[in-house]
N, C-alpha and C positions, 0 to 999 in steps of 0.2 A: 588463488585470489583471496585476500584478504576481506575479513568480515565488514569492514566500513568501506570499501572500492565495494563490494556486492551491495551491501544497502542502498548506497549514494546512485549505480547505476540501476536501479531496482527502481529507486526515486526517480529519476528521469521517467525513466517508461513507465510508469505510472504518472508523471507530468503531460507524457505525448499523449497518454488515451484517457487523462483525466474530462477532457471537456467533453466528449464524446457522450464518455459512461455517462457522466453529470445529466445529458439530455436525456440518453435513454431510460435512465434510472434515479431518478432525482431522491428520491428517499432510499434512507440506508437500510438494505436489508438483511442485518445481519446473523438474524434469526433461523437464516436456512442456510446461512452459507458452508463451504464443504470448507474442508481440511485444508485443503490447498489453499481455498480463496481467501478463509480466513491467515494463513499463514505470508501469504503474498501482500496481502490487505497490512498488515504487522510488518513488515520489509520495509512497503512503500509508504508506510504513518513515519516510524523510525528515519527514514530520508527525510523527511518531513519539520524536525525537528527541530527545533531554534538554533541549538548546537548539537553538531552532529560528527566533533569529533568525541562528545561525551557518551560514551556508549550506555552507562547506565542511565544517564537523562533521556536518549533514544527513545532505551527501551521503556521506561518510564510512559512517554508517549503515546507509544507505538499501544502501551496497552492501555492506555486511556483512549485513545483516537482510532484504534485501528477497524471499526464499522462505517467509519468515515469514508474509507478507502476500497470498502467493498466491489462496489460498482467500477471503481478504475481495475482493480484487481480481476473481475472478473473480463471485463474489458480485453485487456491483455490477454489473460487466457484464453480468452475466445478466441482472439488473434491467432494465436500461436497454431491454435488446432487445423 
């Protein structure tokens, strides 16, 4: 799978569990977040992105915004488990 198909579906699912997280977690906490969450968090900002066939715009994004995305990130993972 290519690196913008994983992004772009990365974004959805963090679209499906974004309202979710938002309740349960309304402020971003991205001062404890793990490895993963912060890296999932960085996935689903880069989805996020105005243009997202611009990979270095993404990324750009993804690392200005990706504490934004904590909470859906964690979200999903929690899912998952």
């Amino acid at each position: 799978m290519n690196p913008s198909r994983r992004i772009l579906l990365t974004g959805l699912a963090g679209l499906a569990m974004a309202p979710t997280a938002v309740a349960a977690a309304p402020v971003p906490a991205a001062g404890n977040a793990t490895v993963a969450e912060e890296r999932f968090a960085r996935m689903i900002a880069a989805a996020h992105a105005s243009d997202v066939t611009c990979v270095e715009q993404a990324e750009r994004y993804a690392d200005a915004h990706w504490p934004e995305y904590v909470a859906a990130a964690r979200a999903v993972l929690d899912a998952r488990a």
